[in-house]
Steps between C-alpha positions, in 0.01 A plus 500: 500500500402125478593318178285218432494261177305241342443335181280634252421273215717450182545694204393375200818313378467329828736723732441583841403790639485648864282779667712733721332676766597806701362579788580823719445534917136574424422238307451703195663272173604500161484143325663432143616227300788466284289385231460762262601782789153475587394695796226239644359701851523804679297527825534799699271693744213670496381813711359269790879285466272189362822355250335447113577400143565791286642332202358271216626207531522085422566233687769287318715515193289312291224748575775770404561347170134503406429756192209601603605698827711712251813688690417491835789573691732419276855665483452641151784456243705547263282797404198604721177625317490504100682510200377552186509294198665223702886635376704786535833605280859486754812604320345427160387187529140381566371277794207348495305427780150282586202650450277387794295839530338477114795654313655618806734360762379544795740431872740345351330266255419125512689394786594807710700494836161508661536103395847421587602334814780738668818400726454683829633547814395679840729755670330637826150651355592470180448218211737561225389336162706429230456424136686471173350571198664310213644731202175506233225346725184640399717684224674710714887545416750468792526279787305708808616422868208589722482553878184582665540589891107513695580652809245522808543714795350552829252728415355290203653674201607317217797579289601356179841582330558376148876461391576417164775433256617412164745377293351672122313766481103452554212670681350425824207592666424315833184549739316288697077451475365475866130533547403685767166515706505688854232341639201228504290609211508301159636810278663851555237669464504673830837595515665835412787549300728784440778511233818789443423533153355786296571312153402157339618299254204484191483144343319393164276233510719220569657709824786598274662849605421772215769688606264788658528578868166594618408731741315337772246863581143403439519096444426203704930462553524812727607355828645831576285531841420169616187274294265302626520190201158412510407842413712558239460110373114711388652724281446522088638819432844362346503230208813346667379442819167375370700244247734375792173459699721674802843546566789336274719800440854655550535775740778754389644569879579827631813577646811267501744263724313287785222708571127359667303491155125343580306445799179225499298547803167260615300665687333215666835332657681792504820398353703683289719417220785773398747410183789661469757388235785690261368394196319781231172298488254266682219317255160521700271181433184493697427122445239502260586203352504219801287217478698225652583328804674612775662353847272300718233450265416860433404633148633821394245716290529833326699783737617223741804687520733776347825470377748778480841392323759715544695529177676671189215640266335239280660449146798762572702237251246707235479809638844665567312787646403308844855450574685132464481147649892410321700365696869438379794248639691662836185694574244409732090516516436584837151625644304463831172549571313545865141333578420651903242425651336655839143571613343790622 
């Protein structure tokens, strides 16, 4: 594995950032920066072994800090997806957070760790990124050691494992928000996707959990056999779907432990994308949101590419029912999740 590094811009208070870049024995690579965790390129081949971009990406970390480019992959924290009402109630006493989703907060609030420049460190091919969240930053109690380890191996399969701990009780809920797009067309609309899930979680009109786990038989959100997007992107048969305008919604995972949990497959190029993670739930956006620029000059439209965040259900702080995101002092937040990738 060939390590190679480079600056990448500054932060916005100035600081410097690098892009790391792995490369395996067939030239496949993984490049990230330890600006906001961001995971910057993937290339990997096709079905003919021509080597191509399959993530969204920028091309500095001043274009990273741009608002308009949303999350792009960003290491998500300290709490992926939403919570609602911007507070939540810990031991009796109230923390309030910043709304920066209307009433909502939304990955993590104002400044996330999607906008923090990380310590890191490479060890063989791995980059291990560190943070420390300060005790009340963004309002959340405790001071949260963070260790993020992006591993890439020889047969282009990229592993993240999140490590966290704590010195007062708090919640965490950390993901990262890669775009991906297998091949050379503008938008996913070619590909197939398949997702383990037979439930979903119903939102409200701001994409606030109701509480309900719906069954996914008979709506646009059955990815129970694999999908062709562009197909189901035509469907008005479900008043969620139709809102969202696509995909932005949290899959309710079969089965439990590591296990291979989605599969995006383009047709064209032939590459396949498995996931495979530990984690309960994976939030599904399709992109329909993009219109900003991307690396090298390109523009990313509507569907450019598809996220899916492995994570703890949106909003568990509020609904006890999807299981918990506390994490107390001498216990530690650890999950990993699995992006393959192969051609066929």
């Amino acid at each position: 594995m060939r390590v190679d590094i480079r600056p990448f811009g500054q932060s916005p208070a100035g600081e410097p950032a690098d892009l790391i870049t792995l490369t395996n024995e067939r030239g496949e690579s993984v490049s990230l920066t330890n600006y906001g965790g961001h995971i910057v390129s993937v290339m990997v081949r096709d079905r003919r072994g021509n080597l191509g971009e399959v993530c969204l990406g920028q091309d500095s970390a001043e274009d990273y800090a741009r608002r308009d480019i949303g999350y792009m992959g960003g290491t998500i924290g300290r709490y992926g997806n939403r919570i609602s009402g911007a507070a939540f109630t810990l031991n009796g006493e109230e923390y309030a957070l910043y709304a920066n989703d209307g009433r909502n907060t939304l990955h993590g609030g104002q400044e996330g760790f999607n906008r923090k420049l990380w310590a890191y460190e490479v060890a063989g091919n791995s980059v291990i990124m560190r943070y420390t969240s300060p005790d009340m930053e963004e309002g959340f109690p405790g001071e949260l050691s963070v260790e993020v380890r992006f591993t890439f191996s020889e047969d282009a399969a990229l592993r993240i494992d999140y490590l966290a701990r704590t010195d007062k009780e708090t919640h965490v809920n950390l993901t990262n928000h890669a775009y991906f797009n297998l091949g050379d067309s503008p938008d996913i609309l070619g590909h197939t996707l398949w997702v383990d899930a037979d439930r979903v979680i119903e939102v409200d009109g701001e994409l606030i959990p109701t509480g309900i786990l719906m069954s996914v038989a008979g709506t646009p959100y059955d990815l129970r056999q694999p999908q062709p997007l562009g197909k189901v992107m035509q469907r008005e048969d479900n008043a969620m779907f139709t809102a969202a305008k696509g995909f932005d919604i949290g899959y309710v995972l079969n089965g439990g432990g590591m296990r291979q949990i989605a599969r995006l497959h383009d047709p064209d190029s032939g590459r396949v994308m498995t996931v495979s993670t530990d984690q309960p739930g994976v939030q599904c956006y399709s992109g329909q949101g993009f219109n900003c620029g991307g690396r090298a000059g390109h523009h990313y439209c509507a569907y450019a590419g598809i996220a899916l965040e492995t994570q703890q259900h949106p909003d568990t702080l509020h609904q006890p029912s999807f299981g918990t995101t506390l994490l107390r002092p001498g216990q530690e937040y650890k999950t990993s999740t699995i992006y393959a990738f192969t051609a066929k």
